[in-house]
PLY file of the C-alpha trace (Angstrom):
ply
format ascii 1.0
element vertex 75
property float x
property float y
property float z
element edge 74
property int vertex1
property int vertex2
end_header
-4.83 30.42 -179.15
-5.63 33.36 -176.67
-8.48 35.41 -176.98
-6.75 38.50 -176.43
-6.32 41.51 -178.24
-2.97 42.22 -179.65
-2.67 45.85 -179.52
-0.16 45.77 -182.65
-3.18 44.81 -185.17
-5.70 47.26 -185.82
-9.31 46.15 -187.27
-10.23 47.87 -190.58
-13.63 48.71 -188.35
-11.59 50.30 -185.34
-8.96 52.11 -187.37
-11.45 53.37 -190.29
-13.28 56.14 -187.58
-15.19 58.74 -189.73
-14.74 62.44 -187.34
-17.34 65.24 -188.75
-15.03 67.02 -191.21
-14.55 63.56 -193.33
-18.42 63.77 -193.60
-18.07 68.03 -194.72
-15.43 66.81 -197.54
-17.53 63.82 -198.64
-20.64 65.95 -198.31
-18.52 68.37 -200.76
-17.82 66.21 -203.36
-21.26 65.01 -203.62
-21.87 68.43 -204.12
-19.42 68.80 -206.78
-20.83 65.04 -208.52
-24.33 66.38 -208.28
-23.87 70.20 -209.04
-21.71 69.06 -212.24
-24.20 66.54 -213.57
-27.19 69.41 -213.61
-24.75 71.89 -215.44
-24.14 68.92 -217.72
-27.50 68.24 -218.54
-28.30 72.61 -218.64
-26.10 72.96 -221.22
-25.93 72.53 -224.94
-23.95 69.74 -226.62
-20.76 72.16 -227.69
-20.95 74.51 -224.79
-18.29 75.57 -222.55
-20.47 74.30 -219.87
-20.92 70.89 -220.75
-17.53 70.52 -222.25
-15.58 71.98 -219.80
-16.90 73.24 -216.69
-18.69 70.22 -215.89
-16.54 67.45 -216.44
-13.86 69.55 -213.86
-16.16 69.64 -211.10
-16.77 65.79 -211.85
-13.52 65.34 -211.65
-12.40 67.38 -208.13
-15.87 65.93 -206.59
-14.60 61.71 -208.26
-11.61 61.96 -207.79
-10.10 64.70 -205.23
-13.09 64.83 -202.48
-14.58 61.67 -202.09
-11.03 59.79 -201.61
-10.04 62.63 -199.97
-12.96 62.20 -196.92
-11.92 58.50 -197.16
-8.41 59.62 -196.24
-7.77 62.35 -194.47
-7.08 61.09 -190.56
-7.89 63.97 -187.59
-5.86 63.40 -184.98
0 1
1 2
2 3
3 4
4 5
5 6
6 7
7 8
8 9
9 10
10 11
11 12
12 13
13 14
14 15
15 16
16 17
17 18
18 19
19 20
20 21
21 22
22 23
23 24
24 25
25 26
26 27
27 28
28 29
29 30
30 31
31 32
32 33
33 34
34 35
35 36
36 37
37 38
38 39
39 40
40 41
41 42
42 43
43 44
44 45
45 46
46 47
47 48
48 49
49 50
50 51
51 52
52 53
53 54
54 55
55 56
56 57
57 58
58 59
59 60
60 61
61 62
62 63
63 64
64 65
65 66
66 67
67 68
68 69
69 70
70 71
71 72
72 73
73 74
């Protein structure tokens, strides 16, 4: 066996480059995790806040931003 590189195989390490704006999105969602956990906990049990308003921005920063940084490819 060679040592070379084949240029058809990329490494997970060489393809998987983070540019700035997948650290803004990921930055973003931890936002949205953090920011929805404190209006969680300001809350009362039955209020629209901690029924509603904070389980959607746990949701968009879960499971839209954070895969979404993971993703997204600049050119």
């Amino acid at each position: 066996m060679s040592n070379e590189k084949n240029p058809e195989k990329i490494q997970l390490i060489e393809g998987w480059s983070f540019d700035r704006v997948n650290y803004i999105i990921f930055f973003i969602g931890v936002l949205f995790i953090v920011f929805g956990y404190i209006i969680m906990a300001a809350g009362t049990v039955n209020s629209f806040q901690s029924l509603t308003l904070a389980p959607i921005m746990l949701f968009l920063g879960y499971i839209i931003f954070v895969p979404a940084s993971l993703i997204y490819r600049g050119n």
